[in-house]
N, C-alpha and C positions, 0 to 999 in steps of 0.2 A: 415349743420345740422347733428347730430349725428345719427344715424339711426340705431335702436334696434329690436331684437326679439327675447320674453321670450318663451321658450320651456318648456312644462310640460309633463310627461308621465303620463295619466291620468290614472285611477282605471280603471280596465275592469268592463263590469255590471255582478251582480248576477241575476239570472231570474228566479224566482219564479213558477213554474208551477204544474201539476197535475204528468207530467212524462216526460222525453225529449224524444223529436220526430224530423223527419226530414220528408224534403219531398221527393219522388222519386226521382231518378238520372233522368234528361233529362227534369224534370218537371222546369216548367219556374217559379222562382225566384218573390215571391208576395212582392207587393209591392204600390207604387202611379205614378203615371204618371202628372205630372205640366204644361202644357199646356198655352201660353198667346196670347192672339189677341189685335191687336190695329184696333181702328176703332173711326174717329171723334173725336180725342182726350182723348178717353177714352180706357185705357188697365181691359180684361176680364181674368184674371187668374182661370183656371178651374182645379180642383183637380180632379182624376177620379183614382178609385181601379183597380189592375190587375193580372191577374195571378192565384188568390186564391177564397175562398168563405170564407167572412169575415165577422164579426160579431161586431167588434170596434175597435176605433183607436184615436191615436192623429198622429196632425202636428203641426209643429211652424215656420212658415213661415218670415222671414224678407226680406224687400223692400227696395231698395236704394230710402229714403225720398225727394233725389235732383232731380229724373227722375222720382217717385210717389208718389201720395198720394191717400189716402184711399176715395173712395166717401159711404158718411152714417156715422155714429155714433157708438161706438162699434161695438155690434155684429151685428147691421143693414150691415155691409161691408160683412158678411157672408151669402149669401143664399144659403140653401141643399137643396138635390134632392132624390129621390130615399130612402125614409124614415128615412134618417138623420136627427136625433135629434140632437142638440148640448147643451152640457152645459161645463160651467166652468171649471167643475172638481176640486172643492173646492179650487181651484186659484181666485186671485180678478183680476176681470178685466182689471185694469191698468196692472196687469203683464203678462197679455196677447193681449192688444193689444194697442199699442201706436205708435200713427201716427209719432208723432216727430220723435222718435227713427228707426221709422220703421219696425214693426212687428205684426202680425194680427195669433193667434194661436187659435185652437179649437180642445174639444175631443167631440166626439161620441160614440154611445150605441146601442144598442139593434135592429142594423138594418141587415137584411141577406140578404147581396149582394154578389151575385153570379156574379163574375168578370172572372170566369176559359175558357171561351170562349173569350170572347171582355172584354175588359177596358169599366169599368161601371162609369161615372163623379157622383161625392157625394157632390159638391161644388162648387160654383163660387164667386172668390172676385172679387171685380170692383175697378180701379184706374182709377182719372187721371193722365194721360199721360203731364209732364213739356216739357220731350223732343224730338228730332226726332224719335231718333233710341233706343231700346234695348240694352245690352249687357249681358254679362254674369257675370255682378255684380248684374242688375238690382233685380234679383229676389235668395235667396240663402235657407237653413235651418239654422234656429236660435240656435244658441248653448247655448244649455239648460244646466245652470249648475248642481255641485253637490246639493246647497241646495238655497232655497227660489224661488223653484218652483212647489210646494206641491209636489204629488210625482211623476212628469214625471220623465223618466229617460234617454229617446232621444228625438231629436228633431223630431222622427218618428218613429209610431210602428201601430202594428194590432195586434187584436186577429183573427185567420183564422181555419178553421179546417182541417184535410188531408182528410176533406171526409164520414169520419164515425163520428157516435155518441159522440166519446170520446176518446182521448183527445180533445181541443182545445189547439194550439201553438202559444205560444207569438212571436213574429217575431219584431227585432228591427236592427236599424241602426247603429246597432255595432255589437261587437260579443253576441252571444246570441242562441238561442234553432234552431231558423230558420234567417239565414239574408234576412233582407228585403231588397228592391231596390229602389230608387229615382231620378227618373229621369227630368228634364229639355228638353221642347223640342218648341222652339218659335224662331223664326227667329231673329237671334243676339245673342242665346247664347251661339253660341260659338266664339264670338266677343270678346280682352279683355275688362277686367273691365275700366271703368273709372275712374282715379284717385288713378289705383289698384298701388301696391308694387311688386315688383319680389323678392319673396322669391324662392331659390333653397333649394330641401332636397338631402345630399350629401348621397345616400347609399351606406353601404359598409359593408363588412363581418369578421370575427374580425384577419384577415389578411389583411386588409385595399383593398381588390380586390373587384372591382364593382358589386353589386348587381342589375341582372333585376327585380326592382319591379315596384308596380303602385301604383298611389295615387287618394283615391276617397276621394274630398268632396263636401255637398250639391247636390249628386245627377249627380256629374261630376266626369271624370277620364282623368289620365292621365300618362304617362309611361316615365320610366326613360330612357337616351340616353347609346351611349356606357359607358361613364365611370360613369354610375349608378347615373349620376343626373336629379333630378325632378325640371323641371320649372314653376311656380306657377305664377299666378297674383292673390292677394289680397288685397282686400280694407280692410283700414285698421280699428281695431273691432277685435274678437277672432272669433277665426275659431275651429272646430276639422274636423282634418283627419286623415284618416284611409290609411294607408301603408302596404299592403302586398307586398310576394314573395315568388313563388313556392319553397317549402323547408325550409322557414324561418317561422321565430315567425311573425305573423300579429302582427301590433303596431297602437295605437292610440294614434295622440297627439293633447296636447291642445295650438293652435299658437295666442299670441297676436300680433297684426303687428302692429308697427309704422314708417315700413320705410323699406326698402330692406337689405336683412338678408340671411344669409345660416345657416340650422341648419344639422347637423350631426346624419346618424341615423346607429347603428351598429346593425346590426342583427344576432342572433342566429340560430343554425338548430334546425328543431322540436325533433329530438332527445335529444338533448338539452333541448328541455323547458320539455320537456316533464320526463326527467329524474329529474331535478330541482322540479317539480311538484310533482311527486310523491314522494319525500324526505320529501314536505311540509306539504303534503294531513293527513289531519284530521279530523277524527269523532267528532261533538258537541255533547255533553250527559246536560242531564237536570241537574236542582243543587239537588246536591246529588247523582246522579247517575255518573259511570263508566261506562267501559267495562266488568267487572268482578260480574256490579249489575244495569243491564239497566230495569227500571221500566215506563218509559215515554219516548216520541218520540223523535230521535235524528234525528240530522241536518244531512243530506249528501249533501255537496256542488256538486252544477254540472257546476261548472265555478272555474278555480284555478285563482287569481292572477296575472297570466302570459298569460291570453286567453286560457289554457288546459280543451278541454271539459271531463265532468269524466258523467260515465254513471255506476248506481248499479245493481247489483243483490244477490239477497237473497238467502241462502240454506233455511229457511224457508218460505216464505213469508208469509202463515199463522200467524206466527209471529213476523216478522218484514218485510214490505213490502218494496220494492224496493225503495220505495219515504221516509222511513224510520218513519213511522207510527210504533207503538209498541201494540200488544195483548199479557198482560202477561197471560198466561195460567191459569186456575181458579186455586183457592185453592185446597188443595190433590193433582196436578198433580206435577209429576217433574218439577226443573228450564229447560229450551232449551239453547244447544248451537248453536250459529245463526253462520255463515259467510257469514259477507257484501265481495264481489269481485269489485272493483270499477276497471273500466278497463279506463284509460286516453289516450285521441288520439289529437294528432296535426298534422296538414298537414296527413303525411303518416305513421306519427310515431307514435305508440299503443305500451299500459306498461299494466299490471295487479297488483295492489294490493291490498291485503286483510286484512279483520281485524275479527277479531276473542272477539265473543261478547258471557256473557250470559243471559238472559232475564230471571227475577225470577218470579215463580207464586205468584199469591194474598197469602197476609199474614194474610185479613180480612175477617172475617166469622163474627162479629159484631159491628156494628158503637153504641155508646153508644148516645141513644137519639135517636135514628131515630126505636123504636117500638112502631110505633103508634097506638095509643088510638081509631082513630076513623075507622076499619078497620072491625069492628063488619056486617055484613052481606056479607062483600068481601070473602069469601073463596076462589073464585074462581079466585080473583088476590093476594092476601096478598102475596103468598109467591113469584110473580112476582116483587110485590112494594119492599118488604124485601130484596130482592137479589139485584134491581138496586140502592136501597139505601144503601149497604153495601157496592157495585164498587163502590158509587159515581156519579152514571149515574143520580140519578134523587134526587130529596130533595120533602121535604114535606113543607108545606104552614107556618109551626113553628116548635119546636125543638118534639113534640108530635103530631099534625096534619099535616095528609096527604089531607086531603078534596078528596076524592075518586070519589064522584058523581058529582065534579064539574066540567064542559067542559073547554077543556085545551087551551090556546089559541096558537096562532103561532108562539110568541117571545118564550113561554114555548118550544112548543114541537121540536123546531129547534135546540136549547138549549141541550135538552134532547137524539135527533142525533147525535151533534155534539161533548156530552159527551162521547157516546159510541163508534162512530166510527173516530172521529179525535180528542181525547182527548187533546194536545199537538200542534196542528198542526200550522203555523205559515204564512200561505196565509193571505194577507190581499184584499179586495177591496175595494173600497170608501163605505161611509156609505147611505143609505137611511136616505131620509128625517126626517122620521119619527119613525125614530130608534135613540134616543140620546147617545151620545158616551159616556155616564157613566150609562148608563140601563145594569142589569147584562149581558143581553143576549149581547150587542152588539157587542162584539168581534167572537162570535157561528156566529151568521146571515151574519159579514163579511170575516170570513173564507168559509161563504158555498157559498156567491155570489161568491167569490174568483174561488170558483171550480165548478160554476155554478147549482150547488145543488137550489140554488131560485134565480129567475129573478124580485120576487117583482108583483106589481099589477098594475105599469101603474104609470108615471108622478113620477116616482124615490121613493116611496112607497112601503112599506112590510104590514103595518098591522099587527102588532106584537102583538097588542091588541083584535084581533078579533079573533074568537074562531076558532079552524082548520075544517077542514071535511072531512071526512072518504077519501074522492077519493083524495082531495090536502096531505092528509097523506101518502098516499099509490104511489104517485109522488114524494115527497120530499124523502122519504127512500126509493127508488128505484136509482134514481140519485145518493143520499148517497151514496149507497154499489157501483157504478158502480166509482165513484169519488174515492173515498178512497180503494177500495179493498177490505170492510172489511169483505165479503163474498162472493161466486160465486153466483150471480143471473140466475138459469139454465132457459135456455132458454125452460118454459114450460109453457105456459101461458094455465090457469084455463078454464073450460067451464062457461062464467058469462051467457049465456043463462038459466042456470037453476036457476036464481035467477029472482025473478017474478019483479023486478025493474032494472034490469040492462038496462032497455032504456033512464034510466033517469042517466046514466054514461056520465060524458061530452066525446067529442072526446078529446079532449091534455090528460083524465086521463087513456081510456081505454086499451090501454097496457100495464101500468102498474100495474093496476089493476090487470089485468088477470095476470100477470107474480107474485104477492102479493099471488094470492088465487092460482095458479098454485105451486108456491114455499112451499106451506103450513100456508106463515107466515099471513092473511089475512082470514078468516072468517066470513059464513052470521051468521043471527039472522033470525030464524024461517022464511028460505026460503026466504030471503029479504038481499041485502046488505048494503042497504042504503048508498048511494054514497055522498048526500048532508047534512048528517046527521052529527052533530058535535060530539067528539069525547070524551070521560070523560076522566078524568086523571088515573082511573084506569083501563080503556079500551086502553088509549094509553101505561101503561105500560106492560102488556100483549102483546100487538103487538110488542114491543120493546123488551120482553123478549125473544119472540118465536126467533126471528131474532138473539139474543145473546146466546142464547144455541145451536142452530144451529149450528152456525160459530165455537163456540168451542168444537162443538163435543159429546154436554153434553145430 
């Protein structure tokens, strides 16, 4: 029998975050921990968090179908623990969990598992048990591909935080912001597989001289011998492993196995990838913009191509933030010139290069159409509404009304942040329920879940349609500015005691409350702040403006 196997080098991932972070040196590597017990026939596969304090996650788990099967019905095979919720994740069911084929996958939400002391279990599937014994085919990670798996992007990830408020760090099974860890740990697995293939990966350096690396997949490792060969047992199905070597280019590949194979891997020094990288490293500008005329938020990758992590910094950030968010300086003011410094590192090896940007001020001092007609007793917002409807931060109800006195609701006023302070911005997360993906607002409310700006109201709901209130305003634009940057929130939180209602402030609002009324941008009503009190449209532009003049100095 001919015996094959197809080698791909697959795309390294892009990772979308708030700002790249790591965690401490020494600090133990978060991750899952996979655990199975046999007992009377039936195998208990238990998933448990470690390491981190983590907040969501997916896995995609596959089972050798010949030694298990699944006891329950879909997601009946799945019971959490530990206030894991599970859903879908706008995946259909069959591509998530299929006995035949052998795999049972779930993501998770909004639960705060504190795992940074002991391994916290978030799961347990149940099998039976066909055979005697385990091995180390019996239980693997599902290789998740590029497309027709909505949008995983490994067969395992978390969102964790390092501790403080902000950021939180995506942590995945590849290269990425933070590596995660996966471990296997049940008696037999490190048995081989049943029915497995011996595939060797021949490392070598581009003098054909033996490379010491190692090979992890599924949550398994294993190390090359003297003349730099990796010996592998896999069943056969597609695999991806991941290949490092101190000093070399980390590599991922994609292995189909249909029978015993050696596949050839040359590796680079990070000097190397790292020079390569930076030759390639490019700025994305919006359509119409350049370097020479940046009006809206540019791309800076923080993953090159080749695994090179690149990290920014801004000679302005007030202007162009390090995550590459854009504030073009108001009208009358000079253009700025900015230099991004993007400094790229592999293994040991660190480059610097820069680019040389200019950011032009507003060119508009009036939108034609938006002086509206119904603004007659507003004096004391017109010329707040006038200015956000000239940036474009906020529109009126038609091309002449604003509707001033009318209470703004949550899809609006998210919309209305998300104009101002991440105008461009390109984070996506999954949509709430109740937020339709062609509603104007919808792409605003999935950028700001994205950066955790709103967590929604329970049971995958926002409430887009229900009017805001003073205290859920003065939370959502607090989070904003600490998300995005797009001002310093001083840490000076207001006296609310001298407001004759301030007992009726929920506790999740009262800091930020006080940090609202302490920073200036926030104000009572005749000794009252009214925390529950809905919020008009030209009450909330007001508060949005203070916040904007502020930041630019105005």
């Amino acid at each position: 029998m001919t015996k094959r196997i197809i080698s791909l080098l697959s795309a390294l991932l892009l990772v979308f975050a708030i700002s790249p972070a790591a965690f401490a040196a020494g600090e133990e590597q978060p991750g899952y921990v996979l655990t199975a017990q046999s007992a009377g026939g039936t195998c208990t596969l238990t998933v448990s968090v470690k390491g981190c304090l983590a907040y969501s996650g997916r896995l995609a788990i596959s089972f050798d179908p010949q030694q298990l099967t699944l006891q329950g019905e879909g997601r009946k095979a799945v019971v959490t623990q530990n206030r894991v919720s599970t859903t879908l994740d706008g995946v259909a069911e069959g591509d998530l969990i299929d006995p035949a084929k052998g795999f049972v996958g779930f993501a998770w939400y909004g639960a705060r598992i504190d795992a940074r002391e002991q391994n916290v279990p978030i799961a347990t599937v149940r099998f039976t048990q066909k055979t005697d014994a385990l091995d180390s085919g019996s239980f693997s990670l599902r290789y998740v591909p590029d497309e027709g798996f909505g949008s995983w992007l490994s067969a395992a990830s978390l969102q964790v935080s390092d501790g403080s408020p902000y950021p939180y760090i995506s942590a995945y099974l590849k290269n990425g912001y933070s590596p995660l860890a996966v471990s296997f740990e049940y008696d037999g697995a490190d048995r081989a597989a049943a029915n497995g293939h011996a595939v060797t990966l021949r490392c070598r350096d581009l003098f054909g001289n033996p490379v010491a690396a190692e090979a992890e997949w599924s949550g398994r490792v294993a190390a090359a011998d003297e003349n730099g060969d990796i010996a592998l047992t896999l069943r056969e199905g597609t695999h991806r492993v991941r290949v490092r070597a101190e000093g070399y280019g980390d590599r991922e590949e994609i292995l189909t196995v249909t029978g015993d194979a050696s596949v050839d891997l040359t590796f680079q020094t990070d000097e190397m990838l790292v020079e390569q990288a930076a030759g390639q490293l490019a700025i994305g500008f919006a359509a119409g913009d350049s370097a020479n005329a940046v009006t809206r938020t540019v791309t800076l990758p923080y993953l090159t191509s080749g695994g090179v992590s690149v990290s920014w910094k801004s000679s302005h950030a007030d202007v162009v933030t390090d995550s590459g968010l854009v504030y073009q300086p108001p009208e009358g003011k000079e253009d700025v010139e900015v230099t991004l410094t993007a400094t790229l590192t592999h293994g040991k090896a660190v480059r610097e290069k820069q680019f040389n940007l200019k950011v032009l001020s507003k060119r508009t001092s009036h939108v034609p159409g938006k002086s509206f007609t119904d603004l007659e007793g507003y004096a004391w917002a017109e010329e707040a509404i006038l200015r956000l409807s000239a940036a474009g931060v906020i529109k009126g109800v038609s091309a002449t009304r604003f509707d001033p006195s009318a209470p703004i609701k949550r899809g609006d006023f998210i919309l209305l942040v998300m104009n101002l302070m991440a105008p461009t911005a390109k984070y996506q997360a999954e949509a709430f329920d109740d937020v339709p993906e062609d509603s104007y607002y919808s792409e605003a409310i999935k950028t700001a879940r994205a950066l955790d700006i709103v967590n929604g109201s329970g049971g995958n709901k926002f409430l887009p349609q229900t009017y805001i209130t003073r205290q859920e305003m003065a939370v959502m634009v607090a989070r904003a500015m600490r998300a995005t940057r797009y001002d310093t929130l001083q840490n000076t939180p207001g006296d609310l005691t001298v407001f004759a209602d301030q007992a009726q402030i929920a506790s999740w609002a009262t800091e930020d409350m006080a940090l609202m009324v302490g920073n200036g941008h926030m104000k009572g009503d005749a000794g009252r702040i009214r925390p529950a009190a809905n919020t008009s449209r030209a009450e909330a532009a007001v508060f949005i403006d203070r916040i904007r003049t502020k930041a630019q100095g105005q």
